[in-house]
N, C-alpha and C positions, 0 to 999 in steps of 0.2 A: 206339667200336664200338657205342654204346648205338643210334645212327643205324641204322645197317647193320639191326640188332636191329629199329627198328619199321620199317624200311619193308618188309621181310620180313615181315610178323606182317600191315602194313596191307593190301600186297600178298593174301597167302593167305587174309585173312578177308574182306576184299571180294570176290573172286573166288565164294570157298566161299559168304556170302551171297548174291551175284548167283546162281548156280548154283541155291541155296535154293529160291531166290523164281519160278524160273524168267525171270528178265528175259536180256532179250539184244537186242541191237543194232536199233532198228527201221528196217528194210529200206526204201531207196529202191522210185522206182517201177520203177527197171531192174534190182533184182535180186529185188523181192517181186511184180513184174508191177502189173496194175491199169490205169487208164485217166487218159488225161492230156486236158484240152481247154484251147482260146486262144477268149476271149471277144474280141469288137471291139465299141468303145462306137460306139452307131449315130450318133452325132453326136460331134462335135470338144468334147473335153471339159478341163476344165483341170486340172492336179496334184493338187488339192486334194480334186477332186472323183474323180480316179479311185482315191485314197488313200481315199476316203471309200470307195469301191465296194469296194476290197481287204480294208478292214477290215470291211465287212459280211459279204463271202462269207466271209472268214475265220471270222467268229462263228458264218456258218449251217454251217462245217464244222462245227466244235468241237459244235457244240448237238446235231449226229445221231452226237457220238461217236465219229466215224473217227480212229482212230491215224495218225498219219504222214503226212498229209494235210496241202498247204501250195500258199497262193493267194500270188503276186505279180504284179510288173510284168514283161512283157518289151516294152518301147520304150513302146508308146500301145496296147497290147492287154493281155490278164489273163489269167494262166495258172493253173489248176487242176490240181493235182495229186495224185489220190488214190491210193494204193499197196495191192497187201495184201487186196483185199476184191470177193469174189466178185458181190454187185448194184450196180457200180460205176456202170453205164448209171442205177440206181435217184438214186442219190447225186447225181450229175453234171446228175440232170433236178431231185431238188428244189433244190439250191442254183443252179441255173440259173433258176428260177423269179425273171428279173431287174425285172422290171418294177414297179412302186410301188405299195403296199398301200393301197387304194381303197377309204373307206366310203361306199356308196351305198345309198340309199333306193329300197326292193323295190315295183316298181309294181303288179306281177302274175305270176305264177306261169304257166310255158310247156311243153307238152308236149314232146319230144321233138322236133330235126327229121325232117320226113317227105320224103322229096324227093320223092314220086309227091305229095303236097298242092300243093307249090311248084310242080309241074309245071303242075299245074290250074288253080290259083290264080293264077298267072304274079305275084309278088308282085311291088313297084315296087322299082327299088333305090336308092331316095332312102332318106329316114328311115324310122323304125320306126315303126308303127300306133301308137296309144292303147290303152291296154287298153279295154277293155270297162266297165261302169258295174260288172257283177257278178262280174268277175275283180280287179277293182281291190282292193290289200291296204289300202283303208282302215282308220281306227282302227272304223268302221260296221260294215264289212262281218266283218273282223277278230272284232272282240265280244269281248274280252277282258273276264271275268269275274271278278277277283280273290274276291270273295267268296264265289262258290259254287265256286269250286276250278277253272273252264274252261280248257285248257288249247286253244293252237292245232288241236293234233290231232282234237280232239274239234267242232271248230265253223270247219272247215278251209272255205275260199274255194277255189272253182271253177279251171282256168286258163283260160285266154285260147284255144279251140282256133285259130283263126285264126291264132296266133305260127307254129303248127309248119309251116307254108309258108318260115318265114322261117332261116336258117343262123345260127348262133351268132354272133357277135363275133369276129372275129380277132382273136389279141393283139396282133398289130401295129397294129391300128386301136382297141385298148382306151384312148381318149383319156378325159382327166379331165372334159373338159365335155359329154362327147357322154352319150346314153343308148343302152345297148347292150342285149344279150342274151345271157348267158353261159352256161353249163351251170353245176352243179354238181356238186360232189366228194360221193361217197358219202356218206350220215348227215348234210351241211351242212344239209339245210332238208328241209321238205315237198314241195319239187318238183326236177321234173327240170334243170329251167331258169329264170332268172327275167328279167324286162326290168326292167331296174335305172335310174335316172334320172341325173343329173352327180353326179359324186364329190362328197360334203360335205365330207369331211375325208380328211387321207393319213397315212401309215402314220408321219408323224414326231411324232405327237401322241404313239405311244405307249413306253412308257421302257420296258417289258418285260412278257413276258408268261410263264406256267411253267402247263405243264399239272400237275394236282394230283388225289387221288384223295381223296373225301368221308369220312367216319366210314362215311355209307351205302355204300361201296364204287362209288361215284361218280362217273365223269370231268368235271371242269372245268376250264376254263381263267381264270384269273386276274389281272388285267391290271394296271400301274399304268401313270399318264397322265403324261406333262410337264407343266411349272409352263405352259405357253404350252397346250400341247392341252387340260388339264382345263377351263377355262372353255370351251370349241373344243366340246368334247364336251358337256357339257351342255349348250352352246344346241341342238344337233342334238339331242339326247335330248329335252330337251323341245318339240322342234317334230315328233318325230313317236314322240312318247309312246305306247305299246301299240299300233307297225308294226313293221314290220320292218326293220335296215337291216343290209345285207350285207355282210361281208366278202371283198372279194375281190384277187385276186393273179395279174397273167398272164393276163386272161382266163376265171379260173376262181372260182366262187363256193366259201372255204372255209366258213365257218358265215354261217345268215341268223338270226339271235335278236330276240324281240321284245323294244322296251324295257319292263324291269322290269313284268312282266305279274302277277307277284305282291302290287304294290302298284296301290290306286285313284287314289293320285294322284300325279306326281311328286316328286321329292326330286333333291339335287344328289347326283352320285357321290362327291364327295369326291375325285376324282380317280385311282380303281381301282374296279373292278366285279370281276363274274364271268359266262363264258356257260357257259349248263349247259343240259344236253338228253340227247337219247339218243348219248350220244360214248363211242364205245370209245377205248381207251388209245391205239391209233394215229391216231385222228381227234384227241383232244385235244393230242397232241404236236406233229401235222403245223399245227394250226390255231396254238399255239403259236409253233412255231418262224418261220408265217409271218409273224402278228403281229410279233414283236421284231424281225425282220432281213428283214422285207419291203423295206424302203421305201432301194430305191438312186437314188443321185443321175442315173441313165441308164439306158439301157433297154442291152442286151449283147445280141451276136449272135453265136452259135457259128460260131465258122470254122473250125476241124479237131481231130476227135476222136481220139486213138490210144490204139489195144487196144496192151497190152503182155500177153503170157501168162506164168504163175507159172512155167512149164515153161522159157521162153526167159529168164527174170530168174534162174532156179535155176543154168541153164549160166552165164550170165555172172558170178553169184557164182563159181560153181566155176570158171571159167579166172580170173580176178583174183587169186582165192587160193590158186589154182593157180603162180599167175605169182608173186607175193609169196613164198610158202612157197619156188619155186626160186630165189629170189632170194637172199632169204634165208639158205639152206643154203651157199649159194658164198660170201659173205659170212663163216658162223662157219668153214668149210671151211680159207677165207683166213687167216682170224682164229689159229684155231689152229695152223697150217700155220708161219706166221710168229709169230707173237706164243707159241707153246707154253702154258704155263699159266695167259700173260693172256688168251688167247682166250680160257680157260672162264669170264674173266670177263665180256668180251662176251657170249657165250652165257648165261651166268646175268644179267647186265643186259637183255637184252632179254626174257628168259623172266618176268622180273619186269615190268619196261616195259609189256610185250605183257597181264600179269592184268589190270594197275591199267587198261589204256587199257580193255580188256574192260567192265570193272566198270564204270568212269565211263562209256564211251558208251551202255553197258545203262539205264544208271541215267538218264542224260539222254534217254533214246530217251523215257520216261514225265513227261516234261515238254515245254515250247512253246522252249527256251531252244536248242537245236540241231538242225540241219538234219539232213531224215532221212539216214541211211548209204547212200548209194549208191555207182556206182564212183567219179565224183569222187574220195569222201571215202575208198575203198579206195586209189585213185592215192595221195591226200595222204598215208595212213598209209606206205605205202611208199615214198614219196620222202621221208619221216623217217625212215627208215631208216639211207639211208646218211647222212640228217643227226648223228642218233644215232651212227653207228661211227665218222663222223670227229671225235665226240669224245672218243674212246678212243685212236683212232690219235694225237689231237695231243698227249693226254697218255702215253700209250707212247714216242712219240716222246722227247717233251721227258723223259722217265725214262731213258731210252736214252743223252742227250745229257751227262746226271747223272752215269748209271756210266761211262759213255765218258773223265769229266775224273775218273777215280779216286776217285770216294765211291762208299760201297758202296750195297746197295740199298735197304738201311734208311733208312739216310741222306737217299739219292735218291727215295723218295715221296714227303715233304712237299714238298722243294724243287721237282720236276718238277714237281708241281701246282700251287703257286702260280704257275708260272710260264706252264702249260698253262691253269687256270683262266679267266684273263683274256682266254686266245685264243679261248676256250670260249664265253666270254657274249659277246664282242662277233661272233663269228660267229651265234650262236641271235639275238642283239638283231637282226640284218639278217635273218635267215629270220623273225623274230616279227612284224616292222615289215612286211614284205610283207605276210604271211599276213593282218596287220589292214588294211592297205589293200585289199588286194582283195577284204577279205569284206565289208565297208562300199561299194566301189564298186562288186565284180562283180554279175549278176545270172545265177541257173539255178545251173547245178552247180557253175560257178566258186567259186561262195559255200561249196557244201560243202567244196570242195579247201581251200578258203584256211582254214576252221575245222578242220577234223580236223588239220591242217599245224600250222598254230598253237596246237593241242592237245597236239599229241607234241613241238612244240620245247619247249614249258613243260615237260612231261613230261622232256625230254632234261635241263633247265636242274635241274631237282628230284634225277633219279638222276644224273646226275654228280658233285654236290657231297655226296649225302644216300646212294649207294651204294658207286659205283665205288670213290670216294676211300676210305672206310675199309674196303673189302674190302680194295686194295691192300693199303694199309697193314698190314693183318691178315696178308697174306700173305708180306709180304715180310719181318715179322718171324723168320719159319720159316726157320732154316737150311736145313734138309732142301727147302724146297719149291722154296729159293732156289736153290739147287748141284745140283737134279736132272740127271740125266745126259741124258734126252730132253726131259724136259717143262720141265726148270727154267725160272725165271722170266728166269736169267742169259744161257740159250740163247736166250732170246725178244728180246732183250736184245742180243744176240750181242757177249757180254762174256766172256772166260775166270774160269772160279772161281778161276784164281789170282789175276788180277786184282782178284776179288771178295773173296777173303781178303783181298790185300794193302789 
């Protein structure tokens, strides 16, 4: 009985502490709403490398914090999946930012485009002009004064006005050799725009980066290099020692920093730096998170976005457990209907079942180790169900089968269960063995059915042997509960008490 004892105590104090904590199930995208998109790699790419691409957007999920949120494969495309969260379009554009993290050397600094200039100008559409002798971000023109304290701002280079005739850069034409023109992201540099020269180095040089906040109340970003990028990086640092060279992503310039403008002469980085400037807390994060999980192995092309709303995911929770909860009831309905005072033990085994499955999925929802709860994995809960009751019915049965050959029912609980037991696991062994196959092979929601499934057989496999059994037991000790005249256990049974005296 000591059994019965904790799994009733583990039962009601998980529950009570999930409750506590407020944790609870974290919601698929079809029952928490939120926005789903399928990536297509713009070229034929191989396993390896789209496994590379999964694990990246993965990280860039995780890095902005999204709960519930899960990237994988569906065939040769990449599905995104964020649940739950209202600037989803936000989310879905930075980690879409697919293209390879590109440091380039700043030629000159670009107004704005103008299209009444371009109109005028009729610019050529071959290559981009040269900057100018006096727009150029030489280390000359530049002037970096470490020792009287000059910072860029203060002894800032001219732009190029002639650029603004010209249109930015497509990211689709953001090639590593070519020289472009990209805009810049709010706070990245002194200008609007820069014409940037061929990528020197890509974004696999660097092994991570964390934005970080100074003693002085500070934004920086902090970077360490790969054993292969840090020598990578310091030739480029010092081939263009107190310029500029830009960071950029997608066509879009995140920060331009000069090198090490506080020092007169170079030094090796040792293989980690820091860019520091005027960066607020969301510039430092976004520069950040492009840095570490910039750099995928292919360029991705959005091919369809779906809005799911909170309001449409809310109904379809409520009809699934709408559908479950009536399920359910016809089940204990049944249960005690036929079975009399073993039914309340169904009923009190699931009521139990039902906490612990509570607690643990709550608890797992705040970990990366299970698939978010959607209907899938509401399906799989309910088709454990009657996985669950028909391990009560085999051992009812086989109790029934007990008192039927004249032992009484004392008697007949251990006997019926060892004999029910065996029928018990090697039934959940073939629901278990599924449920791992297909969450290893299936891919989408299949994956959650077959885990929450394979969660409640283990479940079923724990209370049968760690519940049921000694509840019976407990009960069938009771004369009085045994010989009841409606509810007995004997009516359940459908064995006469004289029978059961005898």
């Amino acid at each position: 009985m000591v059994s019965l004892a904790i799994v009733i105590v583990i039962a009601v104090g998980s529950l009570a502490g999930t409750l506590a904590a407020h944790w609870s199930p974290r919601l698929g995208l079809d029952l928490d709403g939120g926005l789903s998109v399928i990536y297509k790699p713009a070229r034929k790419v191989s396993q390896s490398d789209l496994n590379q691409t999964v694990t990246i957007l993965t990280n860039r999920v995780n890095g902005l914090g999204v709960s519930g949120a899960t990237v994988g494969t569906q065939g040769g495309d990449i599905l995104v999946q964020v649940p739950g969260i209202k600037n989803g379009h936000q989310v879905l554009k930075t980690i879409g930012e697919t293209a390879q993290l590109y440091f380039r050397p700043a030629l000159c600094g670009a107004p704005a485009y103008n299209p009444k200039a371009a109109k005028s100008a009729k610019p050529p559409s071959g290559p981009l002009p040269a900057c100018t002798a006096a727009s150029q971000l030489t280390e000359a023109n530049i002037g970096v004064r470490p020792s009287a304290g000059t910072t860029f701002g203060e002894n800032s280079v001219p732009v190029d006005r002639a650029l603004a005739a010209y249109p930015s850069t497509k990211p689709t034409q953001d090639a590593k050799t070519k020289t472009v023109l990209l805009p810049a992201n709010p706070g990245a540099g002194q200008y609007t725009r820069y014409l940037l020269g061929p990528a020197a180095l890509t974004g696999h040089a660097v092994a991570s980066a964390v934005a970080q906040q100074t003693q002085l109340g500070k934004w920086v970003v902090n970077y360490t290099l790969t054993s292969k990028g840090s020598p990578e990086w310091d030739s480029l640092a010092q081939k263009y020692f107190h310029q500029i060279i830009a960071i950029e992503l997608d066509g879009r310039v995140y920060s331009a920093p000069i090198i090490q403008p506080s020092q007169s002469t170079f030094s090796s980085f040792g293989g980690r730096g820091e860019i520091s400037g005027h960066l607020s807390e969301t510039q430092a994060k976004t520069l950040a998170l492009a840095m570490q999980y910039g750099s995928l192995p292919v360029r991705l092309i959005p091919q369809t976005t779906e809005t799911v709303s909170p309001t449409l995911g809310h109904s379809a929770l409520v009809a699934g457990l709408g559908a479950g909860l009536a399920g359910l009831l016809l089940v204990l309905l049944y249960a005690i209907v036929y079975y009399r005072l073993l039914g309340v033990v169904v009923f009190s085994g699931l009521a139990v079942t039902g906490a612990l499955l509570w607690a643990i999925i709550s608890a797992l929802g705040h970990t990366s180790v299970a698939p978010s709860f959607d209907l899938a994995g509401v399906t799989g809960i309910i088709v454990s169900i009657g996985i669950t009751v028909d391990s009560y019915i085999v051992y009812f049965e086989r109790l029934k089968d007990e008192a039927r050959a004249g032992r009484t029912v004392r008697t007949s609980v251990d006997r019926g269960f060892a004999s029910a037991w065996r029928t018990v696991l090697a039934a959940d062994t073939v629901s278990l063995g599924a449920a791992v196959v297909l969450f290893f092979v299936a891919v989408g929601a299949v994956k959650g059915f077959a885990f929450f499934l394979g969660l409640s057989t283990i479940m079923d496999i724990f209370m049968t042997y760690f519940f049921t059994r000694p509840l019976v037991v407990l009960l069938g000790r009771s004369d009085r509960l045994v010989g009841g005249r409606r509810m007995g256990i004997s009516k359940g049974l459908a064995v006469s008490t004289e029978a059961e005296a005898a």
